[in-house]
N, C-alpha and C positions, 0 to 999 in steps of 0.2 A: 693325563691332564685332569684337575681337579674339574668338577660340572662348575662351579661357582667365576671359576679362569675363564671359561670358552663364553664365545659371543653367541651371543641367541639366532643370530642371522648365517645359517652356513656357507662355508665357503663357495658353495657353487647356486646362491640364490642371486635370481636376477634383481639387483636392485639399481643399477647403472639407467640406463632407458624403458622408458612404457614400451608396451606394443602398440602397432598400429590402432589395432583392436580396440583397445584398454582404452586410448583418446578418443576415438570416433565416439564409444559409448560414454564418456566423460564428456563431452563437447553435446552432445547429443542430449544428457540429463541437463546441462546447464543452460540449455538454450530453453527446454521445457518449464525448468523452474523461471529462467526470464519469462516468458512467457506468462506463466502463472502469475507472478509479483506482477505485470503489469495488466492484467486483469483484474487482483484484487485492488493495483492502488485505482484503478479507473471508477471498480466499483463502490469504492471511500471516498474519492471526490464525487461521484453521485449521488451519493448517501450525505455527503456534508453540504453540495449546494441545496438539496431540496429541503434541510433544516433549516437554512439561511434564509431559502422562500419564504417557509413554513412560518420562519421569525419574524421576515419581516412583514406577512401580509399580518400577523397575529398582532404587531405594535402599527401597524398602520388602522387596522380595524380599532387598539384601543384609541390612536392619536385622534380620526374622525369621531370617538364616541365623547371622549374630552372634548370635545370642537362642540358635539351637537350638545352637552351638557351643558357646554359655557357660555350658550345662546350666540358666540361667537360665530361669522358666517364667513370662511378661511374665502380670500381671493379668487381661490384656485382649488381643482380639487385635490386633497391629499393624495400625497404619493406620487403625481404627476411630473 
């Protein structure tokens, strides 16, 4: 039989079911890398509410500094 005719996969390779084995360790990686993606996305939501702080204490600080510039005297106090 020409090499170019025959299948790559020989006739007595197990490709029908996993083994046991094979899935625990498969099942086992997947649950790790879950794991992992939900520790980083936890730590991206951490990372993005303290920029939102960061933001907004930064336009609160400028909004009171327009406030004191404009000799205007706000009701209340900013941000409240």
């Amino acid at each position: 039989m020409n090499k170019s005719n025959q299948s790559p996969i020989p006739n007595n390779a197990h490709t029908g079911r996993q083994s046991a084995a094979f899935i625990k360790l498969k099942t086992q990686v997947q649950l790790k890398r879950f794991a992992e993606l939900r520790v980083l996305g936890e730590m991206a939501r951490r990372k993005a509410c303290a920029a939102l702080r960061a933001e907004t204490a930064a336009s609160t600080d400028f909004i009171r500094a327009v406030v004191e510039l404009s000799g205007a005297a706000p009701t209340r106090p900013v941000g409240a």
